[in-house]
C-alpha positions as a printed Julia matrix, in Angstrom:
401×3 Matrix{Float64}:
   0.0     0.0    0.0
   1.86    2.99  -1.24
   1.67    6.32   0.71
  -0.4     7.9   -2.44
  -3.25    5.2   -1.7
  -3.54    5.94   1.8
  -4.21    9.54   1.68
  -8.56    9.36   2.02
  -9.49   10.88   4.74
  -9.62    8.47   8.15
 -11.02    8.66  11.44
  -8.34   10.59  14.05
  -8.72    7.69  16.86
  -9.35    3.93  17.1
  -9.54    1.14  19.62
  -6.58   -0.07  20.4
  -5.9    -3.53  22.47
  -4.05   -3.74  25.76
  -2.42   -6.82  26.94
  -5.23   -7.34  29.58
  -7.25   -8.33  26.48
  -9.62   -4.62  26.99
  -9.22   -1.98  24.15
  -9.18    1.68  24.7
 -10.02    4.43  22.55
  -6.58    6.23  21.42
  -7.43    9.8   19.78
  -4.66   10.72  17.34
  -2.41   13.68  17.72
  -1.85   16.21  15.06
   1.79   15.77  12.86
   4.86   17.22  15.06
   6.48   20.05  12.97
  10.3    18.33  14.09
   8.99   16.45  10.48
   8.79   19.88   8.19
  12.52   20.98   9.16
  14.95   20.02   6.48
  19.04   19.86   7.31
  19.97   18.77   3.41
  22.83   16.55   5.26
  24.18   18.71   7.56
  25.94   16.91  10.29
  25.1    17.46  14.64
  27.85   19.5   15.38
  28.36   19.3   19.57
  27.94   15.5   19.78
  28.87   12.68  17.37
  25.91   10.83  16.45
  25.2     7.24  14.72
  21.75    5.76  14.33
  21.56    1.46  13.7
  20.27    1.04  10.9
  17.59   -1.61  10.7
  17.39   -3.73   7.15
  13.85   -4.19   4.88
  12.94   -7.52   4.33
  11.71   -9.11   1.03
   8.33   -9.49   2.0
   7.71  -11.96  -0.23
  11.12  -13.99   0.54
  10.77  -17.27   2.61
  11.79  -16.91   6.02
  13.99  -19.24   6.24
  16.31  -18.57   3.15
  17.11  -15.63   5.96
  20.87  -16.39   4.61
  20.5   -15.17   1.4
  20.82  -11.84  -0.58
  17.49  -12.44  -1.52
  15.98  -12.17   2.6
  16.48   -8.12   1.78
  14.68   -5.57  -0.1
  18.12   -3.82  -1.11
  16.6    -0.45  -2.55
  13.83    0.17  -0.1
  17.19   -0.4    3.26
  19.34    2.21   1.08
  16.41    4.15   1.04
  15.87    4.22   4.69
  19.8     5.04   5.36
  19.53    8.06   2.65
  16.63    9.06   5.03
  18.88    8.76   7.63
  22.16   10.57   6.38
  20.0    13.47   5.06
  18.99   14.15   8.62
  22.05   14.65   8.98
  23.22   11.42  11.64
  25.66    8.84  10.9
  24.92    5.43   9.66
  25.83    2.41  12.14
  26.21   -0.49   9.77
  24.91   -4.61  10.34
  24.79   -4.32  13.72
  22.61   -5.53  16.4
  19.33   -3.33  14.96
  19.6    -4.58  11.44
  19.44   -8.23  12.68
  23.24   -8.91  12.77
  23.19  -12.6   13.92
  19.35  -13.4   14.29
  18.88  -12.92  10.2
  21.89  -11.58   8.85
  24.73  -13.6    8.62
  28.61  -12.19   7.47
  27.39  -12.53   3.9
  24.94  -10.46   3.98
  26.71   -8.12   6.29
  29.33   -7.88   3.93
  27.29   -6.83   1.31
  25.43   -4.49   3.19
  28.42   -2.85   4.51
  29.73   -2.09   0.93
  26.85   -0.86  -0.48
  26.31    1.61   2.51
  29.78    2.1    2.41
  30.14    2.84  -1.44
  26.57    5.52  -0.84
  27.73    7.39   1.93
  30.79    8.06   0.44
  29.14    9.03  -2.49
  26.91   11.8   -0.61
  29.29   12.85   2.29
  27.26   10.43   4.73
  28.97    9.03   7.47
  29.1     5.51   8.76
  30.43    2.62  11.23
  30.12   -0.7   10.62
  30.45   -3.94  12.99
  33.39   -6.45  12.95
  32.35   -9.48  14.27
  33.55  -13.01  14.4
  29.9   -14.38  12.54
  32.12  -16.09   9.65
  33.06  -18.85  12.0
  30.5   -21.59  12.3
  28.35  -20.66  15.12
  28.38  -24.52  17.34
  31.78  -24.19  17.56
  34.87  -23.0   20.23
  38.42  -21.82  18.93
  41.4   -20.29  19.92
  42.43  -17.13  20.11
  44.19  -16.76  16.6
  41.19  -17.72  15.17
  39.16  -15.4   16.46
  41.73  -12.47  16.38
  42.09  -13.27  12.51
  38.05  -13.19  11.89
  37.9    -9.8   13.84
  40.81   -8.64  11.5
  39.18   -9.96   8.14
  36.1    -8.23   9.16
  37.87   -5.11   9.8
  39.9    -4.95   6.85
  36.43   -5.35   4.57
  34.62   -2.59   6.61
  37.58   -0.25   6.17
  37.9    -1.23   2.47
  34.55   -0.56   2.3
  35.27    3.04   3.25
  33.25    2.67   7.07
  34.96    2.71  10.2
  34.94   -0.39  12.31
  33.03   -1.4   15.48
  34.73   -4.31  17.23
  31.12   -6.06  18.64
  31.19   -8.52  21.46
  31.64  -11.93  20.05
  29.27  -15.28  20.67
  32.39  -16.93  19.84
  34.98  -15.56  21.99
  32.25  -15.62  24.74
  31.97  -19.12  24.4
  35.6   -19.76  24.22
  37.37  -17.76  26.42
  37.93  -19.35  30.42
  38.7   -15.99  31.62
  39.36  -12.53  31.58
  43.08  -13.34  30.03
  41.68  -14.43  26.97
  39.74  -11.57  26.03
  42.69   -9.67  27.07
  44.46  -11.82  24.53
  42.18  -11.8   21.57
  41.36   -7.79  21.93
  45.07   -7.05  22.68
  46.13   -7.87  19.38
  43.02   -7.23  17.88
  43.93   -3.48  18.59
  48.0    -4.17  17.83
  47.29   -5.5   14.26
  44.49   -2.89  13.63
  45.39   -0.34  11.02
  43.53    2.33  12.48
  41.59    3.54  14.91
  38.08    1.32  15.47
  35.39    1.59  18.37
  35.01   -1.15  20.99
  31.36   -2.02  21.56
  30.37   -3.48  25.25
  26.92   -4.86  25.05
  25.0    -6.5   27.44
  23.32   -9.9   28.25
  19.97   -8.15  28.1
  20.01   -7.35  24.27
  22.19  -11.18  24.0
  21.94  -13.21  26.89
  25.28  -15.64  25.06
  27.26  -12.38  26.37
  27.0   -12.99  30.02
  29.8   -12.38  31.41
  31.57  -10.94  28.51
  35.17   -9.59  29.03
  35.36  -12.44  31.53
  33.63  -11.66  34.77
  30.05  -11.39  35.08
  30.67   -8.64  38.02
  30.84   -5.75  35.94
  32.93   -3.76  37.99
  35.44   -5.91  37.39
  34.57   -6.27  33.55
  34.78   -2.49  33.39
  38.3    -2.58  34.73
  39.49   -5.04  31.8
  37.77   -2.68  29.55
  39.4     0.2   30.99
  42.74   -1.48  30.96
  42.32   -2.12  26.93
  41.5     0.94  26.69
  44.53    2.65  28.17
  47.14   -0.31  26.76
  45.82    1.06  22.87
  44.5     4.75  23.35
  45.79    5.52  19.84
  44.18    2.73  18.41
  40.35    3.16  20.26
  38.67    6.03  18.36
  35.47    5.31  21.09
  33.28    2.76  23.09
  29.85    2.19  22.69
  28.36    0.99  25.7
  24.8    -0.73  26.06
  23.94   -1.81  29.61
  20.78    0.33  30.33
  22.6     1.58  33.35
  23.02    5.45  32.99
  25.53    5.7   36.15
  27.56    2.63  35.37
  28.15    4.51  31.9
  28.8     7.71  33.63
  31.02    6.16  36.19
  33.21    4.64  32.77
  32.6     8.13  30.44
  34.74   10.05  33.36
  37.19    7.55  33.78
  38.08    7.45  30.13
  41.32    8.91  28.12
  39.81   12.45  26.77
  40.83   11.49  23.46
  38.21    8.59  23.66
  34.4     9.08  23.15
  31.89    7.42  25.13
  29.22    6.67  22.98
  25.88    6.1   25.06
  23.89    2.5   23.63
  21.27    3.17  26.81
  18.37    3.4   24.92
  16.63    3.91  28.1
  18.8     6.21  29.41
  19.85    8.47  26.35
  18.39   11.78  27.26
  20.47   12.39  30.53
  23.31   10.89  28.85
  23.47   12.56  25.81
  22.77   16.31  27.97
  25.17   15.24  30.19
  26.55   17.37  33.06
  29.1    19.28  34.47
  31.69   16.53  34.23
  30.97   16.04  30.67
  28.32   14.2   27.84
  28.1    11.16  25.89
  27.69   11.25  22.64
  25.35    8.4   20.65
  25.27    5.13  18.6
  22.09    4.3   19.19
  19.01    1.86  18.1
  16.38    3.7   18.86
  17.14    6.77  16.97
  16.04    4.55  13.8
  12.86    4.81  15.23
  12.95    8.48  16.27
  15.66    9.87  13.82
  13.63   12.86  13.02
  12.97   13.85  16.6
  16.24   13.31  17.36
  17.79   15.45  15.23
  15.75   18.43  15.75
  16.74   17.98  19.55
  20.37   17.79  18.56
  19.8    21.08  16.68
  18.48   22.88  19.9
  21.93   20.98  21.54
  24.47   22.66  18.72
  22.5    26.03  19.18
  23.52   25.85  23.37
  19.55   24.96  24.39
  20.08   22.07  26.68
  15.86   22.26  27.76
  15.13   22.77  24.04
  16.58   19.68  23.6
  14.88   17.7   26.64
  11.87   19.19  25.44
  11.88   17.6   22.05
  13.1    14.22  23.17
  11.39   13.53  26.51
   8.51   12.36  25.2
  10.25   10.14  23.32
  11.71    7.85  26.63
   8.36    6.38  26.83
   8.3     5.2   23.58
  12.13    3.75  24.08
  11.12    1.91  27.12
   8.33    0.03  25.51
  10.49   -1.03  22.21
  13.03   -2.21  24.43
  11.69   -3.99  27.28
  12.47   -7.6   27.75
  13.4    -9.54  25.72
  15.25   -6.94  25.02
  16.62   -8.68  22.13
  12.78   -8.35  20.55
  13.2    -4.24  20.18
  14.03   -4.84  16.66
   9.81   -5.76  15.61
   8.71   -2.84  17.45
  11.24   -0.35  15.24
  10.82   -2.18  12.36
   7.07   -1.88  13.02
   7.44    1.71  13.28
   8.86    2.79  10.36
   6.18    0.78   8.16
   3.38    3.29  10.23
   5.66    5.97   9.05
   6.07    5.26   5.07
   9.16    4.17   5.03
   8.52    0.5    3.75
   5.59   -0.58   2.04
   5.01   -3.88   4.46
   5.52   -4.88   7.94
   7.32   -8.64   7.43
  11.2    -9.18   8.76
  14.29  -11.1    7.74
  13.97  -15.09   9.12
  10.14  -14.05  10.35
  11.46  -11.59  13.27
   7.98   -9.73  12.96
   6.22  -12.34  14.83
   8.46  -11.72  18.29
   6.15   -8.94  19.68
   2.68   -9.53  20.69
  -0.46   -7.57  18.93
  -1.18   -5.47  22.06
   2.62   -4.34  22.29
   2.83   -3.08  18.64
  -0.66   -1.6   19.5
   1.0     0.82  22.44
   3.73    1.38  19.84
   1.69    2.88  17.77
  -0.4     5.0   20.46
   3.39    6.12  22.33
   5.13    7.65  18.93
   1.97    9.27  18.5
   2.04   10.8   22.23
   5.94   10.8   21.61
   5.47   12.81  18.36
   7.22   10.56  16.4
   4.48    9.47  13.15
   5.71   11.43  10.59
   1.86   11.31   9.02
  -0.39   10.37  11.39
  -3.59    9.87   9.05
  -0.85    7.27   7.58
   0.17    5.64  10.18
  -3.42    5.29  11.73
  -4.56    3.92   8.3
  -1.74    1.13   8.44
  -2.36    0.36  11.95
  -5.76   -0.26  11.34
  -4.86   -2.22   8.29
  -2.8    -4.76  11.04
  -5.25   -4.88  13.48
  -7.85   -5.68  10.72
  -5.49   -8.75   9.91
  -5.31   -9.86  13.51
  -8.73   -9.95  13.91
  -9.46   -7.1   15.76
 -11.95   -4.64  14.88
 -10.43   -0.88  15.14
């Protein structure tokens, strides 16, 4: 259903279904003007700023040929990252929001990451890209010199492909390593052999519960110290750290212990407001999932943040921690169906269907508050749109609007 078909004139509120099986009537707010500004690609200029990119799915692809090229609309994901860089905000490339490992495999990743790669350099976009260790087979163990050389292989394509890398926590590694001495080991050299600067990405077991206990110690005080140490051991070699824990002063404790040439790069997408304002001590700056979701509200916050208007900025984006909280609440790992969900309300794909099925991992009533917290979070782009489609899906799962 193309945007041009959807443009009769529909009722401004609906029924929508709550997870105690009642529905309640949801009145539709009008279109939030953060939508009419245009920045023609101009970058955020006080913080440095990535949104995840999420991928579009072949809707008519069979979920479980989720391995091949053919799992991926490739024109209508460009499409959505030319949205993206035209706001202005970098590009972070096959990571954890476009599926990376639960749909898209290396292959797929590597093809992604070039095309992005070869576009952005076209039109002065920026972007960051993950280096994983997803070429190995996924049952098994290995030693460190495996590992380090599929981290290095991966790196070398991203930076060939004109992105900078981010080194991602690894299944592998986290399923091979017996303590914290060999992540030392495999990140160690990781960060000798690199020819460049990359960012080192910490995530947590709630978004991959295979990671507990990553860096070797599920205390994370003392995982934050091996971090730390890395950190310091390579300074010229760690452009910045992305960390996603959802815990705003365990990031703030790390952001003011880091070298200043190092960025902290908040992944709280719980937390991102306060981080991103920051305080006296200092900011964090954003690679973040759920700015796919909210990229246009998000950069007209970051505007009012470049112009010195901290409460302009909270102003903008406040509403928008509701929303956050809902995509993202366990399983974590599930926040991918409830962005992907959003931007088909907003236009910016024709269907709501995912790589290897991944639509089907929220519930009805969830993608039903979705819908009525970016409207209350002014983040539909066209709300007579977006009401339309979401009364197209509850139609189709039986449940009369």
């Amino acid at each position: 259903m193309s945007t041009a078909q959807a443009t009769t004139r529909t009722p401004t509120e609906l029924h929508l279904p709550g997870a105690d099986g009642e529905t309640r009537l949801h009145r539709v707010g009008p279109r939030s003007a953060v939508f009419d500004a245009a920045y023609g690609g101009a970058g955020v200029t006080s913080r440095s700023v990535y949104a995840a990119g999420h991928v579009v799915a072949d809707p008519l692809a069979d979920p479980a040929d989720h391995g091949t090229a053919a799992a991926i609309d490739w024109d209508a994901t460009l499409a959505f990252r030319r949205h993206l860089w035209d706001l202005g905000l970098g590009l972070a490339e096959a990571m954890d929001t476009a599926q990376r490992g639960n749909g898209l495999d290396w292959a797929l990743a590597r093809r992604l990451i070039r095309t992005s790669g070869t576009e952005a350099a076209a039109r002065g976009g920026r972007v960051v890209a993950g280096a994983m260790t997803d070429q190995l087979d996924p049952a098994g163990t290995y030693p460190v010199d495996r590992l380090v050389d599929a981290y290095l292989e991966q790196i070398a394509w991203i930076r060939d492909s004109r992105a900078e890398p981010v080194v991602m926590a690894s299944r592998h590694l986290a399923a091979s390593a017996t303590g914290v001495d060999d992540y030392v080991a495999v990140y160690d050299e990781v960060l000798r052999q690199s020819d460049g600067p990359v960012f080192l990405h910490w995530l947590g077991e709630a978004f991959d519960p295979a990671l507990r206990g990553y860096w070797g110690s599920a205390d994370l005080d003392v995982a934050a110290e091996v971090v730390l140490g890395l950190i310091r051991d390579h300074e010229p070699k760690v452009a910045g750290i992305k960390i996603s824990l959802l815990d705003a002063e365990r990031e703030i404790d790390l952001r003011r212990r880091l070298p200043e040439s190092v960025l902290m790069h908040t992944g709280d997408d719980f937390n991102y407001l306060e981080l991103i304002r920051g305080d006296e001590h200092g900011h964090s700056h954003a690679l973040l999932g759920i700015f796919d979701a909210i990229a246009a509200p998000a950069r007209a916050a970051l505007d009012r943040l470049d112009a010195g208007d901290a409460d302009g900025f909270s102003a903008i984006l406040e509403p928008t921690v509701p929303l956050a909280r809902h995509l993202f609440a366990a399983p974590t790992s599930a926040y991918k169906t409830g962005v992907v969900f959003l931007a088909w309300l907003n236009g910016h794909q024709d269907h709501f269907r995912m790589v290897a099925g991944a639509e089907l991992q929220r519930s009805v009533p969830h993608l039903a508050r979705v819908f009525a917290l970016a409207d209350e979070g002014g983040a539909l782009a066209d709300p007579e749109l977006a009401t339309f489609r979401m009364r197209q899906f509850l139609a189709v799962a039986g449940v009369s609007p």
